[in-house]
SEZAGU-615597 format. One line per field, with one value per residue (C-alpha): residue in one letter; z, y, x; residue number from 1. Coordinates in Angstrom, 1 decimal. Each point is the difference from the previous one (the first is absolute). Example, Ala and Ser with C-alpha at 12.3 -4.5 7.8 and 13.67 -1.06 7.14 Angstrom:
% residues 2
code = (A,S)
pz = (7.8,-0.7)
py = (-4.5,3.4)
px = (12.3,1.4)
pos = (1,2)
***
This chain:
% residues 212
code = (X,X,X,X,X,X,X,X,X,X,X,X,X,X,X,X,X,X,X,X,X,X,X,X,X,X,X,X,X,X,X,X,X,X,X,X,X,X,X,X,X,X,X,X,X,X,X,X,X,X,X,X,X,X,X,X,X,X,X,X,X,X,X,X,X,X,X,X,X,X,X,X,X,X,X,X,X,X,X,X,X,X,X,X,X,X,X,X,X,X,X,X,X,X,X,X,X,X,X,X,X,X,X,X,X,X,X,X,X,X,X,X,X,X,X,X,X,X,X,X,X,X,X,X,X,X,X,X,X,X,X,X,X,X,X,X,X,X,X,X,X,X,X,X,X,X,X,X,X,X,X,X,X,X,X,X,X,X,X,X,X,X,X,X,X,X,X,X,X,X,X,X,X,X,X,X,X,X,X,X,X,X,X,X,X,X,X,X,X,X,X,X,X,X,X,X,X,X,X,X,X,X,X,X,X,X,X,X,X,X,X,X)
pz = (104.2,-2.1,-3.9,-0.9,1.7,-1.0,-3.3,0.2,1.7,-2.3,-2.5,1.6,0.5,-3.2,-1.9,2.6,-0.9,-3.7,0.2,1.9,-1.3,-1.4,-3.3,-1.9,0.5,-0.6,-3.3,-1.4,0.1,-0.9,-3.1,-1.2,0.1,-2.0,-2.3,-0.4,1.3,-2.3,1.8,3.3,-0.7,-1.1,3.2,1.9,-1.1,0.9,3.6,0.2,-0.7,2.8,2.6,-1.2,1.3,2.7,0.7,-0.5,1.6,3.4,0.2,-0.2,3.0,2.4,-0.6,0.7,3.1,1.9,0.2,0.8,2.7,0.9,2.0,-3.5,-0.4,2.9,-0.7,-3.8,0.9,2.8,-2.9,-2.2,2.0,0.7,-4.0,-0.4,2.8,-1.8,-3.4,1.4,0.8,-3.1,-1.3,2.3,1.2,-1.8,-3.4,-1.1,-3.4,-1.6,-2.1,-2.3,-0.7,-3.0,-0.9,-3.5,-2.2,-3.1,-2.8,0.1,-2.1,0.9,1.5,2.3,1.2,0.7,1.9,2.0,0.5,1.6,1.6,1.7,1.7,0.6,2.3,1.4,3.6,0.8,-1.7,1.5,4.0,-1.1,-1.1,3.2,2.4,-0.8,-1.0,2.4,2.6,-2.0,-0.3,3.2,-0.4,2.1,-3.1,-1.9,-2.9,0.5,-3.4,-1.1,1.7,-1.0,-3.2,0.2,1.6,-2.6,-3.1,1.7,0.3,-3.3,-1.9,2.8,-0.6,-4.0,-0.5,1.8,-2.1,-3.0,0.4,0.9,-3.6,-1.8,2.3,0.2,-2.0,1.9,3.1,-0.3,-1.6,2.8,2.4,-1.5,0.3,3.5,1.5,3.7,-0.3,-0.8,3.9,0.8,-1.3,1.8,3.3,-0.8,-0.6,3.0,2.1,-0.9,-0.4,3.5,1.3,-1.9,1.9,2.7,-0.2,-1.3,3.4,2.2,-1.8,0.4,3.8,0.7,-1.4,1.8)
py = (108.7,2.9,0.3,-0.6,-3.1,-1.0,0.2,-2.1,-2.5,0.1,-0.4,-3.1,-1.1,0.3,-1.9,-2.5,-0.5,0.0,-2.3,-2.4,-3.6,1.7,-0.8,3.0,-1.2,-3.9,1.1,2.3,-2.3,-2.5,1.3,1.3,-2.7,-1.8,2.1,2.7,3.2,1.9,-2.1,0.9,3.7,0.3,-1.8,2.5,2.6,-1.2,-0.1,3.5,0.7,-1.7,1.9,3.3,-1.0,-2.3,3.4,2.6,-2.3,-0.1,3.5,1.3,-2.9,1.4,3.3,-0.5,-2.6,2.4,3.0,-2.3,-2.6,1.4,-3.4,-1.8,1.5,-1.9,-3.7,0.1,1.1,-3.4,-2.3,1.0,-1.1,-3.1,-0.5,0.4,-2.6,-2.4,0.8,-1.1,-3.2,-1.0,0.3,-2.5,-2.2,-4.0,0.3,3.5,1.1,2.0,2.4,-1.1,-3.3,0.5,-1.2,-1.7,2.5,-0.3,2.6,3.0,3.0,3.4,1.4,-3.1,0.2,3.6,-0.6,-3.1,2.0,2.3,-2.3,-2.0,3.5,1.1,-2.9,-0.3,-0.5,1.1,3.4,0.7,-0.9,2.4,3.0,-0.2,-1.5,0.9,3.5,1.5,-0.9,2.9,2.6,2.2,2.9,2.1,0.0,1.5,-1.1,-3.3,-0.1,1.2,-2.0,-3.1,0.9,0.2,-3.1,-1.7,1.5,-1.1,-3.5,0.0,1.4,-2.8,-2.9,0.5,0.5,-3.3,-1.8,1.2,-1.2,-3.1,0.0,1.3,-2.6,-3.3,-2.3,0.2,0.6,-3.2,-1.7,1.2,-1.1,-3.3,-0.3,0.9,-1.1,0.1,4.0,-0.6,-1.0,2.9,2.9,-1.2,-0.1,3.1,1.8,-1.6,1.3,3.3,0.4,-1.6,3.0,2.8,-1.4,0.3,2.8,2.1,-1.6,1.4,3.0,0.1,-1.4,3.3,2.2,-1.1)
px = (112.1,1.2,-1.1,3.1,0.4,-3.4,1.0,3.5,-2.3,-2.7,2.0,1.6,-3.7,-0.9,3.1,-0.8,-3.1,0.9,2.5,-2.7,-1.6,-3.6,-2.0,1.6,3.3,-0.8,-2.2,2.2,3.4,-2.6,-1.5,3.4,1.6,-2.9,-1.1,2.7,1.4,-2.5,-2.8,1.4,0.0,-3.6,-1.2,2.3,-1.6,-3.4,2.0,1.3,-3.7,-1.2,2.6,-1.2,-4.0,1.1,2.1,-3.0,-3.1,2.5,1.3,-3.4,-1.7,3.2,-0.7,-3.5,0.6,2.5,-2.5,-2.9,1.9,3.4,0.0,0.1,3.3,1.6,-2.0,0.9,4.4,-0.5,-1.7,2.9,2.5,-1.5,-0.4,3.6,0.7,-3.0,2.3,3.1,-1.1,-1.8,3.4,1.6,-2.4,0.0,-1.0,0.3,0.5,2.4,-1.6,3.3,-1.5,-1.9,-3.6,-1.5,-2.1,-2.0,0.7,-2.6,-0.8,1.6,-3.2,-0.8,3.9,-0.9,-2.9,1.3,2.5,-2.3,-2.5,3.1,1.0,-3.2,-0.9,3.6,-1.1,3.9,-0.2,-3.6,1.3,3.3,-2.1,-2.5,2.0,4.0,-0.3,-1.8,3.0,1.6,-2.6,-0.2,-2.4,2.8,2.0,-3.0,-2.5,-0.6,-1.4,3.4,2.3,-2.6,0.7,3.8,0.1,-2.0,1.7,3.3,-0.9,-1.3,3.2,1.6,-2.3,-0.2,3.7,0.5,-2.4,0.9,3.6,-1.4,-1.8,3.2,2.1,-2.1,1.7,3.7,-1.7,-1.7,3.1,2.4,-2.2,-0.7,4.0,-0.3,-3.1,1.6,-0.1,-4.2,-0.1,3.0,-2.3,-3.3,2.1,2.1,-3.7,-1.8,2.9,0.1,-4.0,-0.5,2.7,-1.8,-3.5,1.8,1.3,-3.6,-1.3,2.4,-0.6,-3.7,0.5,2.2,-2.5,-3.0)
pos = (1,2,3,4,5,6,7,8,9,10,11,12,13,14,15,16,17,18,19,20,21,22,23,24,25,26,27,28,29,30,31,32,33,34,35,36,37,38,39,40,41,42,43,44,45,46,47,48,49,50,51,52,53,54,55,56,57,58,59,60,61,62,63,64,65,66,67,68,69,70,71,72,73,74,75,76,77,78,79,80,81,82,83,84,85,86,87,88,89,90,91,92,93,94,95,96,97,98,99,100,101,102,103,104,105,106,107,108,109,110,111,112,113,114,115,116,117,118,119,120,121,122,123,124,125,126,127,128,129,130,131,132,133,134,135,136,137,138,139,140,141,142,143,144,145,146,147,148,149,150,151,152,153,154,155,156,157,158,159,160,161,162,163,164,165,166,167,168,169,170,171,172,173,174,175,176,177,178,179,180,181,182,183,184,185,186,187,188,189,190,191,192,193,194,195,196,197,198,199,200,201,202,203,204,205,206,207,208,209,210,211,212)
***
């Protein structure tokens, strides 16, 4: 795969994996919609945050792990594909949630939103499996640095990930009233993202199948 079409992918990946049921999404809409779009900001914050040393802490181990087990390379690019696939059908199997459906919170002081905000992101089990798991299926050492391009990466799906949650913050109340209007497009975009999740595993796996 060329670096240019790692990128396109990547970025496909990444919006994808934004766009996702996770506990940033669900808290944010959440805490917006009950305690304000102010209150939504300041726990966004503690979010972006938390991409930034999700971001560091994983370029650093890759770097490390490719010049001490080239092999790791290869096993980490097969578990992300298999995480995509295992995303795509938390999203259509019986029972899954929208991340549109909106949970009950208490009011809390701007510096506890901030670091729930940051706690919630922090242990976000999805952004954790992305960063060790999903990215390295990008990062080829033949394309240079891979403390660079782990880097890129991760500052792209932060600008990504952070500008989808913040218009979820600025956005929660119609997105929540539209879809409480229509609540057979809740099931349409779990399906819609399953599908194309499931393709994009599939396609990484073929990928990494050609290259071995």
């Amino acid at each position: 795969m060329s670096l240019t079409t790692s990128l396109l992918v990547f970025t496909g990946a990444a919006l994808l994996m934004a766009l996702t049921p996770g506990p940033n999404m669900i808290y944010l809409i959440s805490r917006s919609l009950c305690q304000g779009k102010q209150a939504g900001l300041t726990s966004w914050f503690g979010v972006v945050l938390s991409y930034t040393l999700h971001m560091c802490c994983a370029a650093v181990g890759l770097t490390a792990l490719f010049m001490a087990v080239p092999l790791g390379y290869e096993v980490l690019k097969i578990a992300g594909a298999l995480y995509l696939a295992w995303l795509a059908w938390q999203s259509v199997k019986p029972g899954a949630r929208s991340p549109f459906q909106a949970a009950s919170l208490p009011n809390e002081s701007p510096r506890k939103l901030f670091m729930m905000g940051l706690l919630t992101s922090v242990l976000n089990p999805k952004l954790a499996i992305f960063y060790l798991s999903v990215l390295p299926q990008f990062v080829s050492p033949a394309h240079g640095s891979v403390l660079a391009q782990s880097l890129g990466f991760g500052s792209l799906q932060i600008l990504i990930g952070s500008s989808v949650n913040l218009l979820v913050v600025l956005f929660a109340a119609r997105i929540a009233l539209w879809f409480s209007k229509n609540p057979t497009w809740l099931s349409v975009q779990r399906y819609v993202m399953g599908f194309v999740l499931a393709a994009l595993a599939v396609r990484l796996f073929s990928e990494q199948r050609r290259m071995g």
